[in-house]
C-alpha positions as CSV (number, residue, x, y, z in Angstrom):
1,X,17.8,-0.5,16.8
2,X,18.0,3.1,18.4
3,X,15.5,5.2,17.5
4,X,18.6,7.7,16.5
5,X,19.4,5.0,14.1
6,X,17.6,4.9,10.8
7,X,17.6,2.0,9.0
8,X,20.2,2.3,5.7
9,X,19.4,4.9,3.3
10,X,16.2,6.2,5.2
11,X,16.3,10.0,6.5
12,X,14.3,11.7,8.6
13,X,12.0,14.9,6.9
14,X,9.6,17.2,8.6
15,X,9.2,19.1,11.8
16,X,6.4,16.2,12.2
17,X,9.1,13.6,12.1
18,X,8.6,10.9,8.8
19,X,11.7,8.3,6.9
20,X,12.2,8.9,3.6
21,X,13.9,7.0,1.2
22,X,13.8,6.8,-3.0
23,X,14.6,3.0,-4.4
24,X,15.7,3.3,-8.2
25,X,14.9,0.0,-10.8
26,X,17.0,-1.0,-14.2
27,X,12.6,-0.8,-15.8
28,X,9.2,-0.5,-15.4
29,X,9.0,-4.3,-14.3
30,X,11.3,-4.1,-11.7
31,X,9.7,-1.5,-10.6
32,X,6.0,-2.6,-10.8
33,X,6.8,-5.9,-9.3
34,X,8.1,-4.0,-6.1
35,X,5.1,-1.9,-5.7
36,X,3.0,-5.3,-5.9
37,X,5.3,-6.7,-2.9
38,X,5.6,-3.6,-1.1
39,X,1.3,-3.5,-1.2
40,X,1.8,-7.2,0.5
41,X,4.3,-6.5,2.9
42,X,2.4,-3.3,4.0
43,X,-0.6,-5.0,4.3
44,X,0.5,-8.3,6.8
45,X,1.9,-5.7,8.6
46,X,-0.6,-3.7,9.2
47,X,0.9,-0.2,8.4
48,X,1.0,1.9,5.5
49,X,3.3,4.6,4.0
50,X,1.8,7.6,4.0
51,X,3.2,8.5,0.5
52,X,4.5,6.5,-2.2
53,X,5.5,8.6,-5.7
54,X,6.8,6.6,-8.5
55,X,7.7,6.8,-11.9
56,X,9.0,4.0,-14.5
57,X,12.3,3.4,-12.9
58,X,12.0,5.0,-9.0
59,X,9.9,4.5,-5.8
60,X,9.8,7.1,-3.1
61,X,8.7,6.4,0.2
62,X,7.3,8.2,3.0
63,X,6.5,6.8,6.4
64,X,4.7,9.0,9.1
65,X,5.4,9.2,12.6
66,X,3.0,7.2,14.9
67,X,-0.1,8.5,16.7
68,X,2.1,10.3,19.3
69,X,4.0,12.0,16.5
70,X,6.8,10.1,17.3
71,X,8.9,7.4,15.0
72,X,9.0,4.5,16.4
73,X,9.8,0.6,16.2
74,X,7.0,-0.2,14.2
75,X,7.9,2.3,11.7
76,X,12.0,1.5,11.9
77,X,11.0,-2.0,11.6
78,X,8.6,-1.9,8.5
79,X,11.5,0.5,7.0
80,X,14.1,-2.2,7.1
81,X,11.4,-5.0,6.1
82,X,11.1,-2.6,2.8
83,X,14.5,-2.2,2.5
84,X,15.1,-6.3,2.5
85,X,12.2,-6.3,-0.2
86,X,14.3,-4.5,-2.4
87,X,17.6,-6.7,-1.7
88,X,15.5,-9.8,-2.6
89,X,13.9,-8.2,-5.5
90,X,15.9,-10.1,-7.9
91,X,15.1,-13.8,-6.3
Protein backbone atom coordinates (compact mmCIF):
# COMPACT_ATOMS: atom_id res chain seq x y z
CA UNK A 1 0.00 0.00 0.00
CA UNK A 2 1.31 3.60 -1.00
CA UNK A 3 1.56 5.83 1.58
CA UNK A 4 -0.77 8.19 -0.77
CA UNK A 5 -3.21 5.39 -0.32
CA UNK A 6 -5.33 5.32 2.76
CA UNK A 7 -6.86 2.44 3.67
CA UNK A 8 -11.05 2.61 2.85
CA UNK A 9 -12.82 5.15 4.58
CA UNK A 10 -9.75 6.67 6.56
CA UNK A 11 -8.72 10.43 5.82
CA UNK A 12 -5.98 12.25 6.53
CA UNK A 13 -6.51 15.51 9.27
CA UNK A 14 -3.98 17.83 10.59
CA UNK A 15 -0.99 19.82 9.45
CA UNK A 16 0.75 17.02 11.81
CA UNK A 17 -0.52 14.29 9.52
CA UNK A 18 -3.22 11.65 11.59
CA UNK A 19 -6.20 8.89 9.79
CA UNK A 20 -9.45 9.44 10.78
CA UNK A 21 -12.28 7.49 10.44
CA UNK A 22 -15.95 7.17 12.39
CA UNK A 23 -17.42 3.36 12.49
CA UNK A 24 -21.36 3.63 13.23
CA UNK A 25 -23.23 0.27 15.21
CA UNK A 26 -27.16 -0.78 14.93
CA UNK A 27 -26.60 -0.53 19.53
CA UNK A 28 -24.70 -0.13 22.33
CA UNK A 29 -23.47 -3.89 22.10
CA UNK A 30 -22.20 -3.76 18.92
CA UNK A 31 -20.67 -1.09 19.74
CA UNK A 32 -19.09 -2.00 23.16
CA UNK A 33 -18.03 -5.35 21.84
CA UNK A 34 -15.85 -3.40 19.22
CA UNK A 35 -14.12 -1.24 21.56
CA UNK A 36 -13.26 -4.57 23.61
CA UNK A 37 -11.68 -6.04 20.27
CA UNK A 38 -10.21 -2.85 19.11
CA UNK A 39 -8.33 -2.70 22.98
CA UNK A 40 -6.94 -6.33 21.84
CA UNK A 41 -6.01 -5.70 18.49
CA UNK A 42 -4.26 -2.43 19.66
CA UNK A 43 -2.51 -4.07 22.19
CA UNK A 44 -0.76 -7.32 20.19
CA UNK A 45 0.15 -4.72 17.94
CA UNK A 46 1.77 -2.64 19.85
CA UNK A 47 0.27 0.74 18.89
CA UNK A 48 -2.43 2.86 20.10
CA UNK A 49 -4.82 5.42 18.61
CA UNK A 50 -4.24 8.44 19.83
CA UNK A 51 -8.02 9.34 20.23
CA UNK A 52 -10.97 7.22 20.40
CA UNK A 53 -14.61 9.29 21.02
CA UNK A 54 -17.63 7.20 21.16
CA UNK A 55 -21.12 7.29 21.92
CA UNK A 56 -23.87 4.47 22.00
CA UNK A 57 -24.00 3.70 18.35
CA UNK A 58 -20.40 5.35 16.80
CA UNK A 59 -16.56 5.05 17.25
CA UNK A 60 -14.22 7.62 16.01
CA UNK A 61 -10.74 7.05 15.53
CA UNK A 62 -7.67 8.91 15.41
CA UNK A 63 -4.26 7.53 14.63
CA UNK A 64 -1.11 9.83 14.94
CA UNK A 65 1.69 10.09 12.71
CA UNK A 66 4.92 8.16 13.79
CA UNK A 67 7.82 9.62 15.74
CA UNK A 68 9.14 11.39 12.53
CA UNK A 69 5.78 13.00 12.12
CA UNK A 70 5.25 10.98 9.34
CA UNK A 71 2.29 8.22 8.57
CA UNK A 72 3.57 5.29 7.91
CA UNK A 73 3.12 1.38 7.34
CA UNK A 74 2.63 0.60 10.77
CA UNK A 75 -0.10 3.07 11.06
CA UNK A 76 -1.69 2.19 7.37
CA UNK A 77 -1.43 -1.28 8.42
CA UNK A 78 -3.16 -1.18 12.00
CA UNK A 79 -5.83 1.09 10.01
CA UNK A 80 -6.81 -1.64 7.77
CA UNK A 81 -6.39 -4.37 10.71
CA UNK A 82 -9.31 -1.99 12.47
CA UNK A 83 -11.18 -1.80 9.53
CA UNK A 84 -11.29 -5.82 9.04
CA UNK A 85 -12.39 -5.77 12.91
CA UNK A 86 -15.32 -4.10 12.01
CA UNK A 87 -16.15 -6.42 8.79
CA UNK A 88 -15.94 -9.42 11.18
CA UNK A 89 -17.84 -7.78 13.86
CA UNK A 90 -20.85 -9.84 13.18
CA UNK A 91 -18.96 -13.46 13.30
Amino acid sequence: MSLTEFPDGWESRGSIPTLFKRFEFDNYHETRAFLDALAALTEEAGLHPQNINFASTYVNITLDANDEGKLGEDELSLATRINQLFLNKSD
